[in-house]
C-alpha positions as CSV (number, residue, x, y, z in Angstrom):
1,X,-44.9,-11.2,2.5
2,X,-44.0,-14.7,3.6
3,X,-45.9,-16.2,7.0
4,X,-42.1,-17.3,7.6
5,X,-40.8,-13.4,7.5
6,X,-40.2,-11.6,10.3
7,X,-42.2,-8.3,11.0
8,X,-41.0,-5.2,12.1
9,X,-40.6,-3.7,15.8
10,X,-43.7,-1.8,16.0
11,X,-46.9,-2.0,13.7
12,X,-48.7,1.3,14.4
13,X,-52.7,1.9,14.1
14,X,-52.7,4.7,16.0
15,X,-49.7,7.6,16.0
16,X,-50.6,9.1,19.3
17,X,-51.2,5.6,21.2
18,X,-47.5,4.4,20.1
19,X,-46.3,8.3,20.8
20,X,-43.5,6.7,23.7
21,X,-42.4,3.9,20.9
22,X,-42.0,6.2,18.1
23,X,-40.2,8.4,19.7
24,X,-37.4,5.3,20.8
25,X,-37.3,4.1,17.6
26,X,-36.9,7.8,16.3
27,X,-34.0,9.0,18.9
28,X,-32.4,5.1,18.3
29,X,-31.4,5.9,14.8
30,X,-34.6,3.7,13.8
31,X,-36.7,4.0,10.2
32,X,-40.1,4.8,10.4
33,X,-42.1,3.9,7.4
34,X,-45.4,6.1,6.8
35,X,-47.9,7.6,5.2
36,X,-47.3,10.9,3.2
37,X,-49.6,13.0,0.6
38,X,-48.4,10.9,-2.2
39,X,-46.6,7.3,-1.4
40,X,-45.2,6.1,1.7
41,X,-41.7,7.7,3.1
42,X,-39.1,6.0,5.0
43,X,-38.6,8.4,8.1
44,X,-34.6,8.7,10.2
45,X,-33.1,11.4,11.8
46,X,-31.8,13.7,9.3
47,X,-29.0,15.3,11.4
48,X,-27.5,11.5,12.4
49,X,-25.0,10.0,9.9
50,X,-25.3,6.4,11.5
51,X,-28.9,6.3,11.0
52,X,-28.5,8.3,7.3
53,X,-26.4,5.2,6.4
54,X,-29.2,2.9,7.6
55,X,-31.5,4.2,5.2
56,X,-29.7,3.9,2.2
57,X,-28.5,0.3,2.9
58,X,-32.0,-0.4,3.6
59,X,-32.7,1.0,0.1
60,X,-29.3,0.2,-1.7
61,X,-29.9,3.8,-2.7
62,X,-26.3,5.6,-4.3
63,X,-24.4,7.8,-2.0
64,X,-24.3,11.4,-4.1
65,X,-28.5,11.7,-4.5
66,X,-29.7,14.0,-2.0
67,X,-32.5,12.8,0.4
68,X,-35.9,15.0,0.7
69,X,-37.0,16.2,4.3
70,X,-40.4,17.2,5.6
71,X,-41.0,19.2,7.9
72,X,-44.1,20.4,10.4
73,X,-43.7,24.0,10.0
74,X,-41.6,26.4,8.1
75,X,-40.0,27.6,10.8
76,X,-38.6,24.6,11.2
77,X,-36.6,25.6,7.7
78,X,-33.8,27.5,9.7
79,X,-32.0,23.8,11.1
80,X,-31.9,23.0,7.6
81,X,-31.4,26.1,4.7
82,X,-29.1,28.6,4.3
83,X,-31.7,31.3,3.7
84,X,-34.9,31.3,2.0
85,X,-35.2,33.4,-0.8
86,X,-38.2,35.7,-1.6
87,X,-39.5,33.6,-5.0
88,X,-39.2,30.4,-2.2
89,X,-41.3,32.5,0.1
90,X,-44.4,33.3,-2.1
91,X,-44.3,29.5,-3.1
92,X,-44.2,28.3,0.1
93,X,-47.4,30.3,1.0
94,X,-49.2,29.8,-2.5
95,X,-48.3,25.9,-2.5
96,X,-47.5,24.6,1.3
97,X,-48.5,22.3,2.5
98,X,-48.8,20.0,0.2
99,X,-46.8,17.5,-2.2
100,X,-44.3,20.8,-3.4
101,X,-40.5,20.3,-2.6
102,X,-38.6,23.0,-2.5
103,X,-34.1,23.1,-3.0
104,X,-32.5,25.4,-1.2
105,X,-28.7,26.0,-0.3
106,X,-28.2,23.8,2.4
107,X,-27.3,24.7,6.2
108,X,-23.5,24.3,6.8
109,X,-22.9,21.2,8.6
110,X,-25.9,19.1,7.6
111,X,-24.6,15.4,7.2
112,X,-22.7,14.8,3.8
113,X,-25.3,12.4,3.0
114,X,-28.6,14.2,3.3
115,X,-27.1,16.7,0.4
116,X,-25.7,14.2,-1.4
117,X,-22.4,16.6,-1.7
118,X,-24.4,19.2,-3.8
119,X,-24.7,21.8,-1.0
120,X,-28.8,21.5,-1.6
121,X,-31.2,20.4,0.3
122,X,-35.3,19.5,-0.7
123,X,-37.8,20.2,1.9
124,X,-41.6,19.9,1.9
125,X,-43.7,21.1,4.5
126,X,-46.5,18.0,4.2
127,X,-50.3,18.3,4.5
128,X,-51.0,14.6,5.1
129,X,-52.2,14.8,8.8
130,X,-50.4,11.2,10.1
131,X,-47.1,13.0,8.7
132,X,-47.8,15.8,10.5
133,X,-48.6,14.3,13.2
134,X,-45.8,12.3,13.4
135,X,-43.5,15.5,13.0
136,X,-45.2,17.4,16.2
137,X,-44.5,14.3,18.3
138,X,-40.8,13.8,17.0
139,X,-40.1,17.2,17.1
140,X,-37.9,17.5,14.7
141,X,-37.3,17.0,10.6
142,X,-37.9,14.0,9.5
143,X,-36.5,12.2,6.1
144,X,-39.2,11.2,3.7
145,X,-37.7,9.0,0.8
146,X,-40.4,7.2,-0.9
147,X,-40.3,3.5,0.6
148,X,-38.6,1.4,-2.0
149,X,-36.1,-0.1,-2.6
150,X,-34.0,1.5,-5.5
151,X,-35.4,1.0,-8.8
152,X,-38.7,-0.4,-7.3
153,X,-42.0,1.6,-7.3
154,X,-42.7,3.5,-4.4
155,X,-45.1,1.5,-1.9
156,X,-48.5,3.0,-1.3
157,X,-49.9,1.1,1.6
158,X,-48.4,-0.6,4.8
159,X,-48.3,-4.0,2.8
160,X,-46.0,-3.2,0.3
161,X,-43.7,-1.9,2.5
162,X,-43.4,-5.0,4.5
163,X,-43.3,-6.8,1.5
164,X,-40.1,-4.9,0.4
165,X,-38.6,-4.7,4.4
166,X,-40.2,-6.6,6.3
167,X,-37.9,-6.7,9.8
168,X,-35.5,-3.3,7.8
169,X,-38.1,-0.9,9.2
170,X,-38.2,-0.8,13.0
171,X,-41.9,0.8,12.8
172,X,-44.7,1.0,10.2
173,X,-47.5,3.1,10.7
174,X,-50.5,1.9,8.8
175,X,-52.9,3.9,6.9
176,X,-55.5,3.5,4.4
177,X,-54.2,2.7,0.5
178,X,-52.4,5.9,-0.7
179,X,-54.3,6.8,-4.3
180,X,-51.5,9.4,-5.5
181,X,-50.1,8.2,-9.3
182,X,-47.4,11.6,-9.0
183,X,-44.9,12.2,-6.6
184,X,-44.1,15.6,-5.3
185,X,-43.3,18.5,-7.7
186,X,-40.0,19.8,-7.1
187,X,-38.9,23.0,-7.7
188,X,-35.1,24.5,-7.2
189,X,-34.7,28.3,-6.0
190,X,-31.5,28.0,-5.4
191,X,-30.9,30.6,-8.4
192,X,-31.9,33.8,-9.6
193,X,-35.3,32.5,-10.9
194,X,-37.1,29.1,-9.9
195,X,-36.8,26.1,-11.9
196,X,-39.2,22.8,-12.0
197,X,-36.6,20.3,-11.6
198,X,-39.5,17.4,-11.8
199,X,-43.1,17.9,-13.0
200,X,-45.4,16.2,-10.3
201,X,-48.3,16.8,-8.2
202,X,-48.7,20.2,-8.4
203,X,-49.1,22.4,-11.3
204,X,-46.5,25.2,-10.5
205,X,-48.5,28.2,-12.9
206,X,-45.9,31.6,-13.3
207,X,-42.4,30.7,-13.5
């Protein structure tokens, strides 16, 4: 990044310190660029269109490609799925949390973005502890596409993500260099029987 570029809003060390800011930026529509399990996610509201169509200008990511959610808890699944079948549920307790994304049949009404128009929706229940974190003091779902923009490898430290946004993010909270070469496996149990969709960071054994 240039000396001449702006920064962003907010530059966070500490999640808890910057609690009252994160939550502005948050409940503003803002993007929140931080740490996950694998690379570093760009963070909005996932039930606000305005701040949905934020995101992927930011990114210049195609309308139609569904965007992945985390979540703090799985009960936090029912604002988001239609139902959670039993082969999602012995997953979700062999494999979460950690870097597994899960499709389901998406909650009627979601935005038209966040499904992309597929009626799906991925969700990952994260076990990086700022994520986490960051989920118990927003209270709510939080998008995590991998901070990039489109076609760009996803950035794994604060840097790089101020490198590709500089003043696009309103906060970034810093961490140390993320070390992940996979992203998240994915796996769809939208059907009859589960399907690996993409290969990642977990080895799913059994399907």
């Amino acid at each position: 990044m240039r000396k001449d570029e702006p920064l962003p809003a907010l530059l966070v060390d500490d999640v808890d310190k910057a609690a009252p800011q994160l939550k502005s930026v948050f409940a503003g529509g803002g993007i929140i660029a931080y740490p996950t399990e694998t690379f570093y996610g760009l963070g909005v509201d996932p039930f606000r269109p305005e701040a949905l169509e934020r995101l992927f200008t930011l990114k210049g990511r195609a309308r139609g490609k569904p965007v992945l959610v985390v979540i703090r808890d799985a009960s936090s699944l029912h604002s988001l799925v239609a139902d959670i079948p039993p082969c999602a549920a012995s997953l979700m307790e062999r494999y979460w949390p950690g870097p597994l994304t899960l499709i389901f049949r998406a909650k009627k009404g979601l935005p038209a973005l966040l499904t992309g128009g597929t009626g799906r929706i991925g969700v990952r229940l994260s076990s990086s502890p700022i994520t986490r974190r960051l989920l118990e003091i927003l209270h709510s779902p939080l998008t995590s596409t991998s901070a990039n923009p489109s076609g760009r490898e996803p950035a794994q430290d604060y840097k790089e993500v101020l490198e590709y946004f500089g003043d696009g993010v309103d906060a970034v909270i810093k961490g140390d260099r993320l070390v992940a070469t996979l992203p998240s496996t994915v796996v769809d149990v939208t059907g009859e029987r589960p399907v690996v969709i993409r290969e990642g960071a977990v080895r799913i054994e059994g399907l």
